[in-house]
LOVEX-16521 format. One line per 5 residues: number of its first residue (from 1); their letters; for each residue x, y, z of N, C-alpha, C, CB. Coordinates in steps of 0.1 Angstrom, whole numbers, always signed. Glycine has a CB too. Layout:
BEGIN
NUM) A) X/Y/Z/X/Y/Z/X/Y/Z/X/Y/Z ~ ...
***
This chain:
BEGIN
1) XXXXX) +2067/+1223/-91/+2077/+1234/-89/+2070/+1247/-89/+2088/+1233/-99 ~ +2058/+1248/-98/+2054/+1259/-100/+2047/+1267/-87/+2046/+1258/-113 ~ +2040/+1252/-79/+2036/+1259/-75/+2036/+1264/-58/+2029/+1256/-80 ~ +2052/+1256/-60/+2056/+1260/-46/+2061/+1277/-47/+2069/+1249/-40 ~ +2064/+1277/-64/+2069/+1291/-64/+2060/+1304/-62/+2077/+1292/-77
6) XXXXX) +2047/+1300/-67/+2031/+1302/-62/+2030/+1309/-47/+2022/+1285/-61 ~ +2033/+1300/-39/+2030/+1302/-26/+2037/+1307/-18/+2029/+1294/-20 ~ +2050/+1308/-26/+2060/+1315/-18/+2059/+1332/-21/+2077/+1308/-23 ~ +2056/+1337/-36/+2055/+1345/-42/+2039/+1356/-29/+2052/+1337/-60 ~ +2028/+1348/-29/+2018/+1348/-23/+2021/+1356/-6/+2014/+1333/-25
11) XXXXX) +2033/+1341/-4/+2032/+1345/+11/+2042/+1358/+11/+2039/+1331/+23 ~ +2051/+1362/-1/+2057/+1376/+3/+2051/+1387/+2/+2066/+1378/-3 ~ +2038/+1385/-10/+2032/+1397/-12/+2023/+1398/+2/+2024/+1399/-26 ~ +2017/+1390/+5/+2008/+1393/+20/+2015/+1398/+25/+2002/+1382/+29 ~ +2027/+1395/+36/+2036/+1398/+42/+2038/+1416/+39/+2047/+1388/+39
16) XXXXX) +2044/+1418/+28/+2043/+1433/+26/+2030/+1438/+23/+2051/+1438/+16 ~ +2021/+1435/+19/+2009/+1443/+17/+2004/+1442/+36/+1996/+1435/+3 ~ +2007/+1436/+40/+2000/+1436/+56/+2010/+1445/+63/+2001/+1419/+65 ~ +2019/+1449/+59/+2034/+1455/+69/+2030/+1469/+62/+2055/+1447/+65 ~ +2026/+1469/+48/+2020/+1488/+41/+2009/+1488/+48/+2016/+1493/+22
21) XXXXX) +2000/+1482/+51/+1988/+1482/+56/+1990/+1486/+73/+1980/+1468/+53 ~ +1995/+1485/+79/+2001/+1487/+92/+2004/+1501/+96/+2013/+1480/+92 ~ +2015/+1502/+83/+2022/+1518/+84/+2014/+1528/+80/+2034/+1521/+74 ~ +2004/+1523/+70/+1991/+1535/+66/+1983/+1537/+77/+1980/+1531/+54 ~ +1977/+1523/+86/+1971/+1522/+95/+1974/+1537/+105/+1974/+1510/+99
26) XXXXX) +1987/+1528/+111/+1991/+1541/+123/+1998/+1552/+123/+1997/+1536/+133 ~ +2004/+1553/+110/+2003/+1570/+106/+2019/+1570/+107/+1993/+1583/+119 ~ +2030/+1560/+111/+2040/+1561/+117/+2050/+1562/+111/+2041/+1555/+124 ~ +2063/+1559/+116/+2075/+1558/+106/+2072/+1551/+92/+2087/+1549/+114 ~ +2075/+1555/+84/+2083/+1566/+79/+2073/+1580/+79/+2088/+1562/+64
31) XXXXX) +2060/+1579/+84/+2053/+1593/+75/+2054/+1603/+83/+2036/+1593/+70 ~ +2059/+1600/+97/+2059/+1611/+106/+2043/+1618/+108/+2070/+1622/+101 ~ +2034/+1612/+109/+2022/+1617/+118/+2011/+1621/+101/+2029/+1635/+132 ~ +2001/+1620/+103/+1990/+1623/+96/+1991/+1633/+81/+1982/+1627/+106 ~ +1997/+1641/+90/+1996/+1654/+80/+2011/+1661/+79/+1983/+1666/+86
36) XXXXX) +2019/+1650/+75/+2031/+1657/+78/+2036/+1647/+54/+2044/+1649/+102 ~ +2043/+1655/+52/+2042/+1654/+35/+2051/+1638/+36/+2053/+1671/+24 ~ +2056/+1631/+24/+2060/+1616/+26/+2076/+1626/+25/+2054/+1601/+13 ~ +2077/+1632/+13/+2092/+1636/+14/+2087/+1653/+17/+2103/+1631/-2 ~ +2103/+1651/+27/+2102/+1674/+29/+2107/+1679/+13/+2119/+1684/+47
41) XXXXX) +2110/+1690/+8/+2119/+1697/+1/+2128/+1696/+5/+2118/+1708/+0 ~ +2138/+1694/+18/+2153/+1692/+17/+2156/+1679/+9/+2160/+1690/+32 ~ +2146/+1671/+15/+2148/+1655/+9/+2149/+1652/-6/+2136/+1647/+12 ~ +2135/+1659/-12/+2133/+1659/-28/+2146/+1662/-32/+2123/+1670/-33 ~ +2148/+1677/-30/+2163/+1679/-37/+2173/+1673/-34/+2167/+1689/-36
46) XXXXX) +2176/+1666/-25/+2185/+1656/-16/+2190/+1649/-30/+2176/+1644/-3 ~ +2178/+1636/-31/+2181/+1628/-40/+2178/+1631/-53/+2175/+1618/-37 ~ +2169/+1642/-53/+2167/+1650/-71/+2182/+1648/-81/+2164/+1673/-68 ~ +2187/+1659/-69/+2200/+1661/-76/+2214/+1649/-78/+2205/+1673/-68 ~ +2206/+1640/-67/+2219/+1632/-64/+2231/+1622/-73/+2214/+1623/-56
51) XXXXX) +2241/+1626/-77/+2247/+1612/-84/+2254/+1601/-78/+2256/+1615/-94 ~ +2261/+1593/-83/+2263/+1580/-79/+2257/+1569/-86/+2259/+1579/-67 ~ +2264/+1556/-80/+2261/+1543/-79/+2248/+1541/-77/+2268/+1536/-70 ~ +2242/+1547/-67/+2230/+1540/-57/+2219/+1537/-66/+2224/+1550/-44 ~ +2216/+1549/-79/+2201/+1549/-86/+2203/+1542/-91/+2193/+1559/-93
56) XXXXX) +2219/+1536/-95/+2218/+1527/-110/+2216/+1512/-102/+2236/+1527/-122 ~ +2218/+1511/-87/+2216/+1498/-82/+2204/+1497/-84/+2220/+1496/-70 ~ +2194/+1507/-79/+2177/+1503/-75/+2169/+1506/-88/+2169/+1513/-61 ~ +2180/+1510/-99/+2171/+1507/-112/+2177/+1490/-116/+2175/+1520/-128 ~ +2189/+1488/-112/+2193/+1474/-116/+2179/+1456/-108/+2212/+1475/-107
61) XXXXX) +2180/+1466/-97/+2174/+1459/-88/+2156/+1458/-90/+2180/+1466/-74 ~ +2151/+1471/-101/+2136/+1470/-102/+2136/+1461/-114/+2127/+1486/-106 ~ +2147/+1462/-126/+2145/+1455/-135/+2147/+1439/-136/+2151/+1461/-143 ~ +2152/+1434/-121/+2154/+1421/-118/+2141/+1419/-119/+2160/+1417/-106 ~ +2134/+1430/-107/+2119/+1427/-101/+2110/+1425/-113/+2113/+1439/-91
66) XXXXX) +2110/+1431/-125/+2102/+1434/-135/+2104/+1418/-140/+2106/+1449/-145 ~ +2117/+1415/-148/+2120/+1405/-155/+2117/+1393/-152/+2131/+1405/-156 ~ +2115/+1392/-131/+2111/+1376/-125/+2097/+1379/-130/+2113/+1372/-106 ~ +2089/+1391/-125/+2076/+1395/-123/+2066/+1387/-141/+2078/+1415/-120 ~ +2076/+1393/-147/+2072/+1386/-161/+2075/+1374/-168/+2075/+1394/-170
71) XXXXX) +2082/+1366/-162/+2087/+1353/-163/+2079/+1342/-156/+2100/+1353/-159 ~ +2070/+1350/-143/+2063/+1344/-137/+2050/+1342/-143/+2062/+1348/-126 ~ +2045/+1352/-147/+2030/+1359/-157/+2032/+1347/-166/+2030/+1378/-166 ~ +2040/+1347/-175/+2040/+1339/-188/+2045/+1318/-180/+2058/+1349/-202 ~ +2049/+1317/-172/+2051/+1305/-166/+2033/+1309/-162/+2066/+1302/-152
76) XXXXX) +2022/+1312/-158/+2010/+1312/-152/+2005/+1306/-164/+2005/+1325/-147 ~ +2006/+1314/-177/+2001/+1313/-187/+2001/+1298/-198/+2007/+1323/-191 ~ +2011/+1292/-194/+2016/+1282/-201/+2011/+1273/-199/+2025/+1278/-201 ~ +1997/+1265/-205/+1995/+1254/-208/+2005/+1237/-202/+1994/+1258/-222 ~ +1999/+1235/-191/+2002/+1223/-189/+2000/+1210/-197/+1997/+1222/-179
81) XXXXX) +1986/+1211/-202/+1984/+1196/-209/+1979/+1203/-222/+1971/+1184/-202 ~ +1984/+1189/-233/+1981/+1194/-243/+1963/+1190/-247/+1992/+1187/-253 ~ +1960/+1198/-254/+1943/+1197/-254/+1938/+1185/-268/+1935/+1217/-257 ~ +1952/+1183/-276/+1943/+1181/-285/+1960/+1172/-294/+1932/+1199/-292 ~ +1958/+1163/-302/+1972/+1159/-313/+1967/+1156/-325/+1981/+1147/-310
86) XXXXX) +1976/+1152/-334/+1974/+1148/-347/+1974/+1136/-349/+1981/+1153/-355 ~ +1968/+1131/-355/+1970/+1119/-361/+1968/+1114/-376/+1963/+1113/-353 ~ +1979/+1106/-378/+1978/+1107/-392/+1966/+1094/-398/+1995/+1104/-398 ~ +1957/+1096/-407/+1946/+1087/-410/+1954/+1076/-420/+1933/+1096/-417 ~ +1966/+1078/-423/+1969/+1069/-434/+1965/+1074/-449/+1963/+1056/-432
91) XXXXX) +1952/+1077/-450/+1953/+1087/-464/+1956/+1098/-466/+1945/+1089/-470 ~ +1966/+1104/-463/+1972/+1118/-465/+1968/+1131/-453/+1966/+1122/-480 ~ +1957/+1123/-448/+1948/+1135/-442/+1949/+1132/-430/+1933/+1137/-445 ~ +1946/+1143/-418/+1953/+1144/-405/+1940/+1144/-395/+1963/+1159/-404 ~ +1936/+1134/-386/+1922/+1134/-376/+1932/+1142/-363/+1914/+1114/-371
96) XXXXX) +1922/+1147/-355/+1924/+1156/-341/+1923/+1147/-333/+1915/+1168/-337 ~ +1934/+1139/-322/+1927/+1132/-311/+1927/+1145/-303/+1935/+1118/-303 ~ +1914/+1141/-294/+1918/+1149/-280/+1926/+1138/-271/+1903/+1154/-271 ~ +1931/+1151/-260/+1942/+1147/-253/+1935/+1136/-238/+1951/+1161/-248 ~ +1930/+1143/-237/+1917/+1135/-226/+1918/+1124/-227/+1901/+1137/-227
101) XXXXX) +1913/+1121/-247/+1907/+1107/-241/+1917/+1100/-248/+1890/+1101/-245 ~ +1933/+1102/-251/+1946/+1092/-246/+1948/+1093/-233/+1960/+1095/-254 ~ +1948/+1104/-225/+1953/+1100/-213/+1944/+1091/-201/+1957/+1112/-209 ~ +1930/+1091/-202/+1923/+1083/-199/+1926/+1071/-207/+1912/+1089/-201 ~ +1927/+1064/-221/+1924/+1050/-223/+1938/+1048/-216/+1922/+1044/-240
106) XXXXX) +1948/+1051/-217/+1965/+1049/-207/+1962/+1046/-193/+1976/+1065/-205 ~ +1960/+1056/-186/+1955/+1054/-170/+1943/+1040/-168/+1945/+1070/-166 ~ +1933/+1038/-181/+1929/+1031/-176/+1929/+1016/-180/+1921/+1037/-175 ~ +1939/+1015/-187/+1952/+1001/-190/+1961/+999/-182/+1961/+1002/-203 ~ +1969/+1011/-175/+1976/+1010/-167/+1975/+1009/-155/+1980/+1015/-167
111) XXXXX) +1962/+1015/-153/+1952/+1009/-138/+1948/+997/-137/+1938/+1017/-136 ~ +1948/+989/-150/+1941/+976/-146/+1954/+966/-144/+1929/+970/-158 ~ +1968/+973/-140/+1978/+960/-143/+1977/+954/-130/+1995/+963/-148 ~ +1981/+946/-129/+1986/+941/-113/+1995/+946/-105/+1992/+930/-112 ~ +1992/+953/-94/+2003/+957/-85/+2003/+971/-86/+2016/+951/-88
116) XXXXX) +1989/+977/-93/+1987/+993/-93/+1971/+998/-87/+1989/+999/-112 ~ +1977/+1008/-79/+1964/+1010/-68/+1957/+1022/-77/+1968/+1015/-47 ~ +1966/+1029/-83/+1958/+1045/-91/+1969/+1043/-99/+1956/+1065/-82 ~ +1964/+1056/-110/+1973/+1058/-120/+1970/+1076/-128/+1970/+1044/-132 ~ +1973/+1081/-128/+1971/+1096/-139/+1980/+1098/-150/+1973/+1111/-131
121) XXXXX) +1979/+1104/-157/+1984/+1106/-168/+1981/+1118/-174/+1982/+1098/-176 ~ +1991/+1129/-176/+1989/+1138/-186/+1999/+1137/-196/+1988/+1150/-182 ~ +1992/+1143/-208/+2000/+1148/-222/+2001/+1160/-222/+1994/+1145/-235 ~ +2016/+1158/-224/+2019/+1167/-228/+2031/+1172/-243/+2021/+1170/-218 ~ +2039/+1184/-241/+2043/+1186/-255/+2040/+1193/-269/+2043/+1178/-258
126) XXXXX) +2038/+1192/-278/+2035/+1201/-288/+2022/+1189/-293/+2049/+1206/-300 ~ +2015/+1193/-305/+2003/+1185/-313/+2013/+1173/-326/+1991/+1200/-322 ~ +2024/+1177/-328/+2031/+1170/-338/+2044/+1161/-328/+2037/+1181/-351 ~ +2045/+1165/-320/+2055/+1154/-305/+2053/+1154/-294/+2069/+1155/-301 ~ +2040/+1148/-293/+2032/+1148/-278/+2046/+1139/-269/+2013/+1137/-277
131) XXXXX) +2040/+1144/-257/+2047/+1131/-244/+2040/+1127/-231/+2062/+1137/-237 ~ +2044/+1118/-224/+2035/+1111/-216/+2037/+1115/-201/+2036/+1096/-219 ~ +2032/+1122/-194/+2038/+1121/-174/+2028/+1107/-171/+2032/+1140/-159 ~ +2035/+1096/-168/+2030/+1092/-160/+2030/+1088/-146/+2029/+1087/-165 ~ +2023/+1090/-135/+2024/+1085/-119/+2012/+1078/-116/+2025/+1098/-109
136) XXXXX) +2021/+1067/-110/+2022/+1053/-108/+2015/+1052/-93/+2038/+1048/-109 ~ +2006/+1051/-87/+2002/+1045/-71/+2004/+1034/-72/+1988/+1046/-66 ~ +2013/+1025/-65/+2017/+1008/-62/+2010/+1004/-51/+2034/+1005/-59 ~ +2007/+990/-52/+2004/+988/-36/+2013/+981/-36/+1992/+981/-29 ~ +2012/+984/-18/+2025/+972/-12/+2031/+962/-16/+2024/+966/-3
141) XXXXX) +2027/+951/-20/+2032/+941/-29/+2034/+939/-44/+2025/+933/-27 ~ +2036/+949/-48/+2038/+953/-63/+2051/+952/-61/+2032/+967/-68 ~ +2059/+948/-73/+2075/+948/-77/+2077/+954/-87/+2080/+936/-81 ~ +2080/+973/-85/+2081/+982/-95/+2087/+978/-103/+2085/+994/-92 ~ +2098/+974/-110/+2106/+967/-121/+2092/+958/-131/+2120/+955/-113
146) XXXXX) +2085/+952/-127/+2077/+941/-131/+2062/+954/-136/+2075/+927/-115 ~ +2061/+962/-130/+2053/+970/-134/+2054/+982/-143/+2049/+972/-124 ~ +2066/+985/-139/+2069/+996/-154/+2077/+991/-162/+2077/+1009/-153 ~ +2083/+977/-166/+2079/+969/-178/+2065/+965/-185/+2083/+957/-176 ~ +2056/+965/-172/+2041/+962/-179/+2039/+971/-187/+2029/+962/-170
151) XXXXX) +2040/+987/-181/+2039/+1001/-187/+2045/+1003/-199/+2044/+1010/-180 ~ +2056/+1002/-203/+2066/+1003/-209/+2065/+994/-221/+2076/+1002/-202 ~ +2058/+979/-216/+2057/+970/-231/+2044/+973/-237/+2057/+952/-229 ~ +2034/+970/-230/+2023/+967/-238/+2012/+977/-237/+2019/+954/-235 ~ +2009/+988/-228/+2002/+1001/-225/+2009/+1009/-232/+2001/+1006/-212
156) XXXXX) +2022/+1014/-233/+2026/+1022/-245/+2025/+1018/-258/+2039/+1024/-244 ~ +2027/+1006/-261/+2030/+1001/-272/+2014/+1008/-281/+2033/+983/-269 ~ +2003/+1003/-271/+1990/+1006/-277/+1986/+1020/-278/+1978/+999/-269 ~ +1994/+1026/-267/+1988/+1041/-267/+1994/+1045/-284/+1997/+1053/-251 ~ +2010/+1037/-284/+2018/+1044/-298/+2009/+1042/-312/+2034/+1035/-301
161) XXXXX) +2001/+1030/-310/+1999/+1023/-324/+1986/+1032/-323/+1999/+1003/-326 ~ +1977/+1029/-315/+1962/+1037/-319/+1965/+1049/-321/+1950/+1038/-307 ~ +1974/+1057/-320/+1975/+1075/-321/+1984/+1075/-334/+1983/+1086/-306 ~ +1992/+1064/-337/+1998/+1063/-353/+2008/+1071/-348/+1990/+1069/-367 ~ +2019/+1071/-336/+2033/+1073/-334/+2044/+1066/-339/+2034/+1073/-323
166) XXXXX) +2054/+1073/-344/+2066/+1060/-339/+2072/+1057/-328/+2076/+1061/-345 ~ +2073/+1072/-320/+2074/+1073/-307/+2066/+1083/-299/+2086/+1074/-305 ~ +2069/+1078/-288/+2061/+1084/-278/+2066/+1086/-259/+2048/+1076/-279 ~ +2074/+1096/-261/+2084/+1096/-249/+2079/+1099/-235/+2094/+1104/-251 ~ +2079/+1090/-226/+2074/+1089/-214/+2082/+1087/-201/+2066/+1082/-214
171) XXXXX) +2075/+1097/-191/+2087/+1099/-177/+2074/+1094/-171/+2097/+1119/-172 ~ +2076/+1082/-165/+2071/+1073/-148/+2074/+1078/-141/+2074/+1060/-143 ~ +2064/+1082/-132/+2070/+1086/-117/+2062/+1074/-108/+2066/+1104/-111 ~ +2074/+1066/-98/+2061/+1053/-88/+2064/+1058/-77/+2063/+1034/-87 ~ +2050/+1058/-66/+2050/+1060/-57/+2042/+1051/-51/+2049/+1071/-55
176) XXXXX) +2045/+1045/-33/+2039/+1037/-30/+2024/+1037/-23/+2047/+1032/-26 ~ +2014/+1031/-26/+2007/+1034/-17/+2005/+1036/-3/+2001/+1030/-18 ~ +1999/+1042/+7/+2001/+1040/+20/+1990/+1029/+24/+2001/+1055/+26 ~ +1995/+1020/+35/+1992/+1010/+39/+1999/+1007/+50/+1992/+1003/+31 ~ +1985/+1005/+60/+1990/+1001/+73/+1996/+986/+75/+1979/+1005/+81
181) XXXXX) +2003/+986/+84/+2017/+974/+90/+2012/+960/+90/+2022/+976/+109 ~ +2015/+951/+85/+2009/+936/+89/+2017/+934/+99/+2010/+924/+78 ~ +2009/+928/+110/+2013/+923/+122/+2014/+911/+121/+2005/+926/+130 ~ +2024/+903/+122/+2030/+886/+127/+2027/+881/+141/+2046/+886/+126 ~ +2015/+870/+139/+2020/+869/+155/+2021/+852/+157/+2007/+877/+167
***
């Protein structure tokens, strides 16, 4: 999601930085020729003095712009995967897994089931209630039900017990591999 919002964000600023770049270029509407001022004195005072609705719209309308503008910055900022969790040692005291290497030993239990062509995995969540994305590459003859039970019994089960969870909540996503047509003849 983010990062279609990325591209879209991207393709508007090009779009206007190419369309100011244009108008600086050729000198034209609005500036009226090279050496002519952006606003006259009738104008300044025009809207200097002006009351109304209108300023309170395009102050309404900058602080939209400000509020997405900074909602986006901090969605940039935010940590996708978690880097690092806790784990409890059993004697009171707390070891650091890194996140890497659960989501690697997962992918690569889950990669070895039957009826899975790839597999990735990130963690994510906080360091005290991690969670799992997992996506699933199937090949063609795989029977997704039969495979995210595989996931679900005995690859979670181990991810839970080696990291000393009670739980550990995980969203599968399966998709199929691509593979060309068997022909009957």
């Amino acid at each position: 999601m983010l990062g279609v919002v990325n591209r879209i964000l991207l393709a508007v600023a090009g779009v206007v930085l190419l369309a100011a770049g244009v108008v600086l270029l050729t000198a034209r509407w609005p500036l009226h020729g090279r050496h002519a001022p952006l606003l006259t004195a009738a104008t300044r005072h025009r809207y200097w003095y002006a009351d109304g609705w209108q300023w309170w719209a395009v102050l309404a309308g900058l602080a939209v712009v400000v509020l997405l503008a900074l909602w986006w910055l901090l969605s940039q900022l935010r940590r996708p995967r978690l880097p690092a969790m806790l784990v409890d040692t059993g004697d009171g005291a707390f070891a650091l897994l890194r996140g890497r290497a659960l989501e690697e030993a997962v992918a690569a239990e889950a990669g070895a089931l039957d009826g899975v062509a790839g597999c990735r995995v990130v963690l994510r969540g906080r360091r005290d209630s991690p969670a799992l994305r997992v996506a699933l590459e199937l090949e063609p003859h795989a029977v997704p039900a039969d495979t995210l039970a595989a996931v679900a019994g005995p690859v979670l089960t181990h991810a839970r017990t080696s990291a000393g969870l009670a739980e550990l909540p995980t969203e599968a996503r399966l998709k199929v591999a691509s593979h060309r047509a068997q022909r009957v003849t």
